[in-house]
N, C-alpha and C positions, 0 to 999 in steps of 0.2 A: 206846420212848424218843421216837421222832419224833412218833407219837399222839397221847404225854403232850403235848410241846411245841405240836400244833395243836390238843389239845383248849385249852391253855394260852391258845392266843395269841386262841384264838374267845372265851373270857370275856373276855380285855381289851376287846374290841373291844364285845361285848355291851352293859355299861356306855354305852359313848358313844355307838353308834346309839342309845339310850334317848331323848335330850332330842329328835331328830329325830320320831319318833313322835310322841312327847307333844306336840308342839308341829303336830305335822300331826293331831293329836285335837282339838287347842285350835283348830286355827285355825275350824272350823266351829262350835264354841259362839260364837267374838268374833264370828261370822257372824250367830247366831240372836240374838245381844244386841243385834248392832243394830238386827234386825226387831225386837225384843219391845217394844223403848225405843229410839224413835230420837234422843233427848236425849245417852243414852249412846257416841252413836257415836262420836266423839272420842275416850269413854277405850277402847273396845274396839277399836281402831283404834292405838293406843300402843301395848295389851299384846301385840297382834299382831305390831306391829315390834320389841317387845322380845323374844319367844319365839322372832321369825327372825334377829335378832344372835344372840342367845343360841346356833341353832343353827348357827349358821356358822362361831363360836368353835370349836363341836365337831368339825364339819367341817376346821376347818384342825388342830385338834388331832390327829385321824385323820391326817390329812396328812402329819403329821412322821413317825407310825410305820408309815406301811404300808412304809417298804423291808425295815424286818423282816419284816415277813406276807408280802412278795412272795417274799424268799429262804426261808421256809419252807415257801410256796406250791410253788414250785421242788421242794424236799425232797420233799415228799408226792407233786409229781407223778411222779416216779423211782419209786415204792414205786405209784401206782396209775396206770397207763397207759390203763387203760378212762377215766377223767375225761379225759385229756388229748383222748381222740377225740371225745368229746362234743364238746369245740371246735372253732368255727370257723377252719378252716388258712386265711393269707392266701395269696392267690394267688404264686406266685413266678413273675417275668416274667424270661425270658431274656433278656440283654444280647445286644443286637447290634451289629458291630463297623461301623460307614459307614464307607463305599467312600472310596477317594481322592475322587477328583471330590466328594461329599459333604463330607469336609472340607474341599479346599480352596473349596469356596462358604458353608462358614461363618466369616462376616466379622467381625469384631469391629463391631458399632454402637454408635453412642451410648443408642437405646434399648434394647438389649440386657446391656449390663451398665455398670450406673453409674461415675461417675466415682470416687468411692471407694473402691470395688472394687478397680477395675484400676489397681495403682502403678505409677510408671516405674518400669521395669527395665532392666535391661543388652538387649541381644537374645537373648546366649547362654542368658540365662533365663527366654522369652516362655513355655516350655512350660510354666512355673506358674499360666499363667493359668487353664487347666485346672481348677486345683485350688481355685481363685479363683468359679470360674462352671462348671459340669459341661458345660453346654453349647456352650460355644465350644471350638471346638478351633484351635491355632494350629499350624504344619507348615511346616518351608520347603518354600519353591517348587522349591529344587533336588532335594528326597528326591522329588519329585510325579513319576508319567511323561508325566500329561497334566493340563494344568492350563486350563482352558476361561478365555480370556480376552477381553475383549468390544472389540467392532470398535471403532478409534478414531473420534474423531470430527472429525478432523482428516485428512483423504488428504494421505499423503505426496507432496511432491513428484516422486520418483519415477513412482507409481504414475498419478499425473494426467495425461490428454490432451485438452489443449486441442484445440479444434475451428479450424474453419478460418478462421473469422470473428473470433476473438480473436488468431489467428494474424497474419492482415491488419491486426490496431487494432496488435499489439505492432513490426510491420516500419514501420506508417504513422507510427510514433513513434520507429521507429529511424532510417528514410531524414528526417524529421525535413522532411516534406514545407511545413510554414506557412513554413518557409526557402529555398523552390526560388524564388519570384519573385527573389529576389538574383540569381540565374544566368540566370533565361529572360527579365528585362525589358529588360536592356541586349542581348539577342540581336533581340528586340521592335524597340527602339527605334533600332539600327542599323540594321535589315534596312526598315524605315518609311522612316528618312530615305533609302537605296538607290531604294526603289521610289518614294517620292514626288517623286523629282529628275527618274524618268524619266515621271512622267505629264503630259502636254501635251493641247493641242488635238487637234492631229491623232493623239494614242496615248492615247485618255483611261484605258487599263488599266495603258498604263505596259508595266515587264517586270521579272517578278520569278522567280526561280528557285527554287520551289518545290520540290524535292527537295534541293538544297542548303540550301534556311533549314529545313526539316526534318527533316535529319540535323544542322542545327549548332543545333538548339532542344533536340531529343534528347541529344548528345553534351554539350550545357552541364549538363541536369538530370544525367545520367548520372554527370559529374566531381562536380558537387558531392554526392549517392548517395555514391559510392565515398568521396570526403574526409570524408564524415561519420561512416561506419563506423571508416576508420582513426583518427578524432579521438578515438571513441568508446574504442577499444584502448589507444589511447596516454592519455589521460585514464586510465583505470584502471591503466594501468603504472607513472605519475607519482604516482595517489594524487590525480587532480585531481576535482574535481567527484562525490567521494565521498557527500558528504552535501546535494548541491547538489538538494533536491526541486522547484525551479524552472528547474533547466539541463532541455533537452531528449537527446533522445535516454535514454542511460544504462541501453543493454540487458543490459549486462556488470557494470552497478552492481545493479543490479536483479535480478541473477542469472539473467536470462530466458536467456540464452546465454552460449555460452563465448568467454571471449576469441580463444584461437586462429580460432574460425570465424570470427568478426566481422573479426579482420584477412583472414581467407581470402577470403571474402566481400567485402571492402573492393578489396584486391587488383585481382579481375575484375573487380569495376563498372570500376574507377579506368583499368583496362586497355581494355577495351571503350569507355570513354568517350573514351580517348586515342585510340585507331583511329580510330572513328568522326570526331571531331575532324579527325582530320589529312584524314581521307578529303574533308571539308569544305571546308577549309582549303587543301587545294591549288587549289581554284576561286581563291584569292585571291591567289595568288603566295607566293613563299620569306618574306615579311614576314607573313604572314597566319599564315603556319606554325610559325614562331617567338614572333607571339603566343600561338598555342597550345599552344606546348612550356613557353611562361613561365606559364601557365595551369595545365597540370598539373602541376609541377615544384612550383607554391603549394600544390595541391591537398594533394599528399604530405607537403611540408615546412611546412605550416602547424601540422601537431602532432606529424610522425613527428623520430624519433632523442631524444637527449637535451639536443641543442640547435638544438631545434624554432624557426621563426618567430615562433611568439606566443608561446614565454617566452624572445624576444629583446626584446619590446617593440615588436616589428615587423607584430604583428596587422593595427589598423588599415591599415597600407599596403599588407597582403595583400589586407586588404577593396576599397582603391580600385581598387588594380590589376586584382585578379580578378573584381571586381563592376560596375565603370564602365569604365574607363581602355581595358582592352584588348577585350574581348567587344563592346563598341560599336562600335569602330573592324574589328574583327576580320568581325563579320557586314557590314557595312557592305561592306568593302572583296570578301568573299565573289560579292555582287550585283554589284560591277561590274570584277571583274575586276581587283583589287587597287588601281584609285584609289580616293585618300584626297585629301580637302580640310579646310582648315582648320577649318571653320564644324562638323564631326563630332568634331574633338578638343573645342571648346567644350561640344558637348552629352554628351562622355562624362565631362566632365569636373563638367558638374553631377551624373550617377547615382554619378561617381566619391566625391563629396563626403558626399552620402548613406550611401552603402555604410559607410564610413569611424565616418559618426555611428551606424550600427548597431552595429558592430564595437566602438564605445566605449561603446554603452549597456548591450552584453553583457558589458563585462572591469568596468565600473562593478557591476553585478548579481553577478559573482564575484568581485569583492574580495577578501571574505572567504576563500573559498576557497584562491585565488591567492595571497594571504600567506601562509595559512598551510602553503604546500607549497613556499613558494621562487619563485613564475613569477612572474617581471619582465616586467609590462605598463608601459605609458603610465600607467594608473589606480595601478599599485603604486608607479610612480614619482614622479609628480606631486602624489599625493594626490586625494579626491575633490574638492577645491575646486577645483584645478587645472582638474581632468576637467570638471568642470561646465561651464564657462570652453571649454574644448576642443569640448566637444559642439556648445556653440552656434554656436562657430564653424564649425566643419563644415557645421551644417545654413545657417546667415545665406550661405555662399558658394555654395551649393547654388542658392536663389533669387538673386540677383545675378549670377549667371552665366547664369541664364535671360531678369533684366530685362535684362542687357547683350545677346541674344541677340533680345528681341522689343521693347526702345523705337525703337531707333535708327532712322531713314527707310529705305525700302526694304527694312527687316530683317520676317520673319513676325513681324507682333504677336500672331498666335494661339496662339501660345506661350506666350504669359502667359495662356492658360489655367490654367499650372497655380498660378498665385497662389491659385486656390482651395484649395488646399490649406493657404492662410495659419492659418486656424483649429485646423485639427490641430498646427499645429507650434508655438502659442501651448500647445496643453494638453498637448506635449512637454518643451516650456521649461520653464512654470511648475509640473510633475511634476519634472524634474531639477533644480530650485533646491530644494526642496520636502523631497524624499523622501529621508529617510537609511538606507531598509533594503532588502533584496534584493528586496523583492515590488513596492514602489516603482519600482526602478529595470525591475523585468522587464515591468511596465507603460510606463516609459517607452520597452523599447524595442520593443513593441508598437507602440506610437504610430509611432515612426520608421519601421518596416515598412510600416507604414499611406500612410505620407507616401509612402515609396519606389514605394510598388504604384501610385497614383493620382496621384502626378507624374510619375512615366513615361506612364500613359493618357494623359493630357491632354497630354501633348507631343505624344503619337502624334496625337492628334484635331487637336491646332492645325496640325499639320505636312498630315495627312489633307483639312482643309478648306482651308488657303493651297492645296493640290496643286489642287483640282476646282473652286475659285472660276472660272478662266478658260476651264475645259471644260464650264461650265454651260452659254453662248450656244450651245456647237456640239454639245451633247448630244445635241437632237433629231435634228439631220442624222448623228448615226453610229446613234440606232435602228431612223433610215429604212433604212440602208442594209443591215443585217443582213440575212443572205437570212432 
């Protein structure tokens, strides 16, 4: 029966390989026609592409029947197994199953399986993708025991150790050093007017007490160290100068260190700087001492508690006090034994002035800040147009306390030296009428700093030269005498 049916299914087939032949007969006579006649070539050239449609028809005609021939191909091979060995067996390749680690370093990419391919799905059923693309495999990472994951490329703060020299840039921004001339010029400029009263003809060195102005130069930088750290603390308690990228300091904003250290830290300077002070300070008498108990009592209370000095409104006056007012008179009176004259409250009263317009160029530059946390400055109160108005006056009585100190007959007129500073304090001015934004105003009070550092020198020189004008004639006769 099964015979019958493959002798059966071999005639159908017969038939239709036929036009294939014939027409692979044919095609070498259309060959020879066009050698023989080459005129003809054209039409034996036609009949050729008609003989190969022709066969191609047959070709797909075969087409539709061979799933017949193939399932009785099937049959016969059952019934003759020696044909089947004749064929070629395909190789069968064993599956191998990759290793963890192997799957999970197959990634899904973009050039690996198209965006069509892969639909969104839920997560719970990424394992399709599988069946989507053979070769990807997807796996959670929690079924994984070890899953190889690549260094970041970002070091954790943790893991980071700064060296010692970024250590030094981040303390030199925390002690917030461009602000110590505030604290060491009015030490400067006391301890000059002391030694310059005592130089004469016959003492042309004068007498100055060198271990006392340098433990009271030290203990000034020292207090203001230690108030800066604690302003630092207390600034991040209040929520102040959080987003202030022009305020200084802000090691605790900056995440560089922890708050508690910073007050700990703050603390011993602030302690250390009081000792040393006082140790100073008793050269001067019970008045000397008390200006320096009022000195670091400001230090503390200028940002410590929750109702701190400067969000009383009381900043500035912190500034004149602890920057002009008392440090001037304070070293001064250190040199000679606790007198005090009048003519040294004048001149602390110019750095006093100063100090003050610093104080207002920095609550001006935080403004913004200081609204927006609640702290009642001068500038939160007045407004900036007020402030503007303020500043200048600060600085206008700053100079006029110096003309009043060097016009008058008899007075040092070498003290209007520091008029040379007139120029900076014009492009002070015309910066705070000017400027309405924080960068503006941190420029202006650059400027004012500027004024502060180099009208103290120039006092100190005018004071320096009135001192050694009348020691000049008898100069010679004391370098004779030197053994």
């Amino acid at each position: 029966m099964e015979n019958t049916e493959q002798n059966t299914t071999h005639q159908d087939l017969a038939p239709e390989v036929e036009p294939q032949e014939e027409a692979s007969t044919q095609t070498p006579h259309a060959i020879q026609v066009v050698d023989a006649d080459p005129r003809r070539e054209e039409t034996a050239q036609i009949e050729t592409h008609e003989d190969q449609a022709e066969t191609i028809e047959d070709e797909s005609t075969v087409a539709e029947d061979e799933p017949e021939a193939v399932t009785d191909e099937s049959e016969i091979a059952e019934d003759k197994p020696e044909a089947v060995e004749d064929d070629i067996k395909p190789e069968v390749v064993p599956e191998v199953k990759p290793t963890k680690k192997q799957q999970s370093a197959q990634v899904v990419t973009a050039d690996r399986v198209q965006a069509e391919e892969v639909p969104t799905i839920p997560i719970g059923s990424l394992q399709t993708i599988s069946t989507l693309e053979p070769e990807v495999s997807v796996h959670s990472v929690a079924s994984m025991r070890a899953v190889g994951m690549p260094a970041p490329l970002v070091v954790q703060p943790s893991e980071y150790r700064r060296g010692i020299s970024e250590w030094l840039d981040i303390w030199r921004d925390g002690i917030r050093l461009n602000y110590l001339p505030l604290s060491l010029m009015p030490i400067l400029l006391g301890t000059a007017l002391a030694w310059t009263q005592s130089v004469t003809p016959d003492k042309p060195l004068g007498q100055l007490d060198i271990v006392h102005f340098v433990m009271a130069l030290v203990a000034a930088a020292i207090l203001q160290i230690g108030a800066n750290l604690i302003n630092d603390y207390y600034d991040h308690q209040h929520g102040i100068d959080a987003s202030n990228a022009l305020g200084p300091g802000g090691l605790i904003q900056q995440g560089l260190i922890k708050p508690i250290r910073i007050l700990t830290i703050g603390l011993i300077v602030l302690g250390i700087g009081a000792v040393l002070g006082l140790i100073a300070a008793l050269a001067g008498g019970p008045l000397t001492c008390l200006f320096g108990l009022i000195i670091v009592l400001c230090a503390y209370f200028f940002s410590a508690t929750k109702k701190s000095l400067s969000s009383l409104g009381l900043g500035e006056l912190v500034g004149f006090i602890a920057f002009g007012l008392l440090p001037v008179m304070g070293a001064y009176m250190i040199q000679t034994g606790g007198h005090l004259v009048t003519t040294i409250f004048y001149y602390s009263l110019a750095l006093g002035f100063l100090a003050a317009a610093i104080v207002y160029a920095n609550n001006m530059r935080d403004i913004e800040g200081d609204s927006h946390v609640g702290r009642k400055t001068l500038v939160t109160m007045i407004g900036l147009r007020g402030s503007r108005i303020a500043y200048i006056v600060l600085m206008v009585l700053a100079y006029l306390v110096v003309i009043l100190l060097g016009v008058p007959h008899g007075h040092n007129h070498f003290v209007l030296l520091a008029l040379w500073t007139l120029p900076t304090l014009a492009v002070a001015i015309s910066g705070v009428l000017r400027t309405e934004i924080s960068a503006g105003f941190h420029d202006v009070m650059r400027q004012s700093m500027k004024i502060f550092i180099m009208f103290t020198i120039l006092l100190i020189v005018g004071l320096v030269i009135a001192a050694f004008i009348p020691v000049i004639p008898k100069l010679p006769a004391h370098l004779i005498s030197l053994p």
